[in-house]
C-alpha positions as CSV (number, residue, x, y, z in Angstrom):
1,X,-42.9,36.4,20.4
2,X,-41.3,36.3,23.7
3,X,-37.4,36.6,23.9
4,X,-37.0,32.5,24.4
5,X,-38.2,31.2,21.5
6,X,-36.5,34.4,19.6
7,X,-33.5,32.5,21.2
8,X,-33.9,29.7,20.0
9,X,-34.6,30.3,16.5
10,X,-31.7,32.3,16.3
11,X,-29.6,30.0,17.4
12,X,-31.6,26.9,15.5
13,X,-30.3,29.5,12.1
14,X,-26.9,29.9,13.2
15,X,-26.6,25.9,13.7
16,X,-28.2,25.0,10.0
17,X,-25.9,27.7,8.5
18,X,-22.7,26.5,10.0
19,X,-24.1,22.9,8.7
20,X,-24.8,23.7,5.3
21,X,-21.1,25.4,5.2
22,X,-19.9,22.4,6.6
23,X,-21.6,19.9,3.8
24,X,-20.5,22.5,0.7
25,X,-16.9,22.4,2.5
26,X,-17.4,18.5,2.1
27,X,-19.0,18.6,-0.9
28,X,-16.3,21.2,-2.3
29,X,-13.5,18.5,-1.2
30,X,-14.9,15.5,-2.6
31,X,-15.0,17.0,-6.0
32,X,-11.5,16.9,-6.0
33,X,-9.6,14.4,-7.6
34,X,-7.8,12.6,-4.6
35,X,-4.5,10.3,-4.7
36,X,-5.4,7.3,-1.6
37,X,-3.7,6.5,0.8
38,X,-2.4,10.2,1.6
39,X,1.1,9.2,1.9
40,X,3.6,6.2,1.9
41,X,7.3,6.0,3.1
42,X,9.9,7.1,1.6
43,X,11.1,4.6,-0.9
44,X,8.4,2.0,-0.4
45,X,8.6,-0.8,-2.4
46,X,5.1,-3.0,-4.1
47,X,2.2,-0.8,-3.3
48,X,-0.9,0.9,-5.1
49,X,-2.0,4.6,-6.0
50,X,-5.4,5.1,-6.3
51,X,-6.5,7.7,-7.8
52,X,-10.1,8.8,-6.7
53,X,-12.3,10.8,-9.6
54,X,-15.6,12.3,-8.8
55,X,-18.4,13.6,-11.4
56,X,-18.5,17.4,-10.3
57,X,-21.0,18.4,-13.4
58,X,-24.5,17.9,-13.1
59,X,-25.2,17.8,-16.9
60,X,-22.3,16.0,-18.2
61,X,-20.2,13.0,-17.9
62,X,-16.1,12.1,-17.2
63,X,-15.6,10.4,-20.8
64,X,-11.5,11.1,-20.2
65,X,-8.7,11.2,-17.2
66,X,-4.9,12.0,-17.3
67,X,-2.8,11.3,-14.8
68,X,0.7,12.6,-15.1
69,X,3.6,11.3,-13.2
70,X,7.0,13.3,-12.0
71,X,9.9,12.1,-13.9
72,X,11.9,14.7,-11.7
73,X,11.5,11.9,-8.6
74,X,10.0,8.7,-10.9
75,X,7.8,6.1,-9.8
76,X,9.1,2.9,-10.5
77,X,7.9,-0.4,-11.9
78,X,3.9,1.0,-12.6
79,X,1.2,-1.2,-13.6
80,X,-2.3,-0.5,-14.5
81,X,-4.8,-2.5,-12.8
82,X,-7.7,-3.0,-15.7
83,X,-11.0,-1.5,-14.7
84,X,-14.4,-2.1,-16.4
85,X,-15.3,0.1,-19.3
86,X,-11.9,2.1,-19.2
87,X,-8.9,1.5,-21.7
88,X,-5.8,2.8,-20.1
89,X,-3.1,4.2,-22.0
90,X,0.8,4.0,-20.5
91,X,3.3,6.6,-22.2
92,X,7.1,6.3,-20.9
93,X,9.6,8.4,-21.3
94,X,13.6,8.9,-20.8
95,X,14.5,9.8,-17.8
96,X,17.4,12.8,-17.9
97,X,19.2,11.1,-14.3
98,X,18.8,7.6,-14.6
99,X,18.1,5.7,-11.9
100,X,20.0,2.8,-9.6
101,X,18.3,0.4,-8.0
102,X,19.5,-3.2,-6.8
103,X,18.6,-4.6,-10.1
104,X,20.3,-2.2,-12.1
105,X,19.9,1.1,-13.5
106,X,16.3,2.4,-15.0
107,X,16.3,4.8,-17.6
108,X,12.8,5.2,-18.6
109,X,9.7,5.6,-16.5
110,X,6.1,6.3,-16.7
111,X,5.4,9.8,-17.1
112,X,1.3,9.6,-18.1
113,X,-1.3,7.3,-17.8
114,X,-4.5,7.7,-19.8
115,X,-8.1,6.2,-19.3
116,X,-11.0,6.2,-22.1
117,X,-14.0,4.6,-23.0
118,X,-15.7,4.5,-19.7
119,X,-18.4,7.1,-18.4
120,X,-18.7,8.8,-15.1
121,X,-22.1,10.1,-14.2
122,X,-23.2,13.0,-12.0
123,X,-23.1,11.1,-8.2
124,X,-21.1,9.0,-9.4
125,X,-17.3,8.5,-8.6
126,X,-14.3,6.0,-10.2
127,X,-11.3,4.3,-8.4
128,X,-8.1,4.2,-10.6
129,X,-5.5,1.7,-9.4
130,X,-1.8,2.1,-10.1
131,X,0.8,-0.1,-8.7
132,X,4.2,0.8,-8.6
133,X,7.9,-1.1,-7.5
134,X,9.1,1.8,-6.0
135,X,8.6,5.0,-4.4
136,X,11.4,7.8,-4.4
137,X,13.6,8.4,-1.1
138,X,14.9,11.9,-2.0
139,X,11.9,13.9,-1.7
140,X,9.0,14.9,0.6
141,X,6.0,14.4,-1.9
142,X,4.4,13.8,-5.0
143,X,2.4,16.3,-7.0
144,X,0.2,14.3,-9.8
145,X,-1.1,16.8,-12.5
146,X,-4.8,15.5,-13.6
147,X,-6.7,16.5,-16.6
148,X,-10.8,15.7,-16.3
149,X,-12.1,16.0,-19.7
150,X,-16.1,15.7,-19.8
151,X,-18.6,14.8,-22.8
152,X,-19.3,18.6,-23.4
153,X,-16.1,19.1,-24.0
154,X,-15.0,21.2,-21.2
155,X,-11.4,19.9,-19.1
156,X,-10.9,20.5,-15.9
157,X,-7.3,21.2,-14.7
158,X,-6.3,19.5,-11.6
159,X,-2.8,21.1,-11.4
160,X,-2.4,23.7,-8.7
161,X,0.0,23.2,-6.0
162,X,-0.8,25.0,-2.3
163,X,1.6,27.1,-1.3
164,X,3.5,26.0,2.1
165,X,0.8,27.6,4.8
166,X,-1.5,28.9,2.3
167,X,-5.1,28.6,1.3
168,X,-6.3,25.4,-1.0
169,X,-5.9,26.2,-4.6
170,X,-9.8,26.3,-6.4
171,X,-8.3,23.3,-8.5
172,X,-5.7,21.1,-6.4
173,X,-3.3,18.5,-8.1
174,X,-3.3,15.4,-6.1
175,X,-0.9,15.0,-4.0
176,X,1.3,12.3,-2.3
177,X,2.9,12.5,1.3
178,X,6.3,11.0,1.4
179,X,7.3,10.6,5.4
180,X,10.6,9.6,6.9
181,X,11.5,5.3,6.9
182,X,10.3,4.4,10.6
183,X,12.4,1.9,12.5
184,X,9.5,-0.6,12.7
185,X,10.3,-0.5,8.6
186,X,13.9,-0.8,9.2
187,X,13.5,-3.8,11.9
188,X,11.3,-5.4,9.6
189,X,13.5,-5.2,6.7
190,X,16.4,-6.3,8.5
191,X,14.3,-9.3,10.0
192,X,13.0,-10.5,6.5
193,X,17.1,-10.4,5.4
194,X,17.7,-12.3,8.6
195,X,14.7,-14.9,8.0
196,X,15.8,-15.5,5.3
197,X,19.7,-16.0,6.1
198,X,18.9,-18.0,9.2
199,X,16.7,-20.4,7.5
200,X,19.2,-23.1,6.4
201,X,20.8,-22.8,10.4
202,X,17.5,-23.6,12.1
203,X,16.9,-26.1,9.5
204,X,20.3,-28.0,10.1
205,X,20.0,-27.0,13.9
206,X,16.4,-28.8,13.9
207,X,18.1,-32.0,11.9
208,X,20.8,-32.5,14.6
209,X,18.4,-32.3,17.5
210,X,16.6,-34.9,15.9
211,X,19.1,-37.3,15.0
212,X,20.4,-36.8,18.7
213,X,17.0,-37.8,19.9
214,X,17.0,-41.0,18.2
215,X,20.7,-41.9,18.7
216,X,19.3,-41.7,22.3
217,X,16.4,-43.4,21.7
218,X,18.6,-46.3,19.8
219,X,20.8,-46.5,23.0
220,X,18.3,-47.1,25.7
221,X,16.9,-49.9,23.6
222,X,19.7,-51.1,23.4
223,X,20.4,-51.0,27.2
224,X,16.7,-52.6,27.8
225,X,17.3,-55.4,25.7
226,X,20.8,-56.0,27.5
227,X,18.9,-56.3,30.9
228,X,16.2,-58.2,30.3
229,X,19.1,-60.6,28.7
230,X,21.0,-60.2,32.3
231,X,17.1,-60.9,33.8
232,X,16.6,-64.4,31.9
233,X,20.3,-65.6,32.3
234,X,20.3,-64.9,36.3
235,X,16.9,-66.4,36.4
236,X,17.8,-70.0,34.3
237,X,21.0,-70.1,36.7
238,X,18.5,-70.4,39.7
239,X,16.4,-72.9,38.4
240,X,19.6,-75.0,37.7
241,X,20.9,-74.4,41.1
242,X,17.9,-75.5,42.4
243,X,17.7,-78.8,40.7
């Protein structure tokens, strides 16, 4: 074989290795339970969690899923969004520092959301949507312990938490990304508040314009009228001159 094509098949092996490391890399990651999107703002307010559950087993099917929730830094205000086939579960609990908000102060949260009754099957994934009121300002992210239970029985664990510059864990906990308010987020907070307040002024500035523009209107018929009264009088003294 001459050294060309020895070349080239080398290099043809080296190329379908470094692929087939890339798609169980991918694979690897998608088997992961996921929290989407990656990360919110600090404290943002009417938003959704979903919570992204793959079928890793070839053999068996997700029958179970448990979703835990800090109580540390609580999500507040959480709804369950009702999907097909799955019966959710909401457990609550007291919260040892209450929290203030602008509508007072919350003392319980959601601490674990459970969904049964629906099946999973190998290549198959399911979406889990959460809403919430409010995200928490006074920390960087959210770790949410998951528990996969499948029809043989097994569970798989979804709790370990990477160490800050280390290596994925073999069974992550999803994980939520808080980042820093932006000033677009600020501006636009402080332009809905001022919307809102300046309402009523354009309003009452938009009523006097147009009660100006007919006072105006009312006056120069007024004046028309007036000359074409001055027109026929000037006009019936002429005639009676003449005669």
């Amino acid at each position: 074989m001459s050294p060309i094509r020895t070349t080239l098949r080398r290099a043809g092996l080296v190329a379908g290795l470094a692929a087939a490391g890339v798609l169980a890399a991918a694979g690897a990651a998608f088997a992961h339970v996921t929290v989407h999107p990656e990360s919110y703002a600090k404290g943002a307010t009417d938003g959704v969690l979903t919570f992204r559950v793959p079928n890793e087993e070839d053999t068996a099917s997700t029958t179970k899923v448990q979703v835990f929730l800090p109580t540390d830094h609580p999500v507040l205000g959480v709804l369950v969004t009702p999907e097909e086939g799955w019966t959710p579960e909401v457990t609550t609990t007291k919260l040892k520092t209450p929290v203030k908000t602008d509508d007072g102060t919350i003392t319980d949260a959601v601490s674990e959301i459970t969904w049964t009754g629906g099946r999973i099957r190998h290549g198959e994934y399911q979406d889990f949507n959460v809403a919430f009121g409010q995200l928490p300002d006074d920390v960087d992210q959210l770790t949410f312990k998951t528990l996969q239970t499948y029809s043989d029985g097994s569970v798989v664990r979804w709790i370990e938490e990477a160490e800050q510059g280390g290596d994925e864990p073999e069974n992550p906990a999803p994980v939520l990304t808080l980042t820093a308010k932006t000033a677009a987020d600020s501006e636009e907070a402080a332009s809905s508040s001022s919307d809102s307040g300046s309402a009523p002024a354009a309003e009452s500035s938009a009523a006097s314009s147009d009660s100006t523009a007919r006072g105006l209107g009312i006056a120069g018929l007024v004046v028309g009228v007036l000359g074409l009264a001055a027109a026929g009088f000037a006009l019936a003294r002429a005639r009676s001159a003449r005669s």
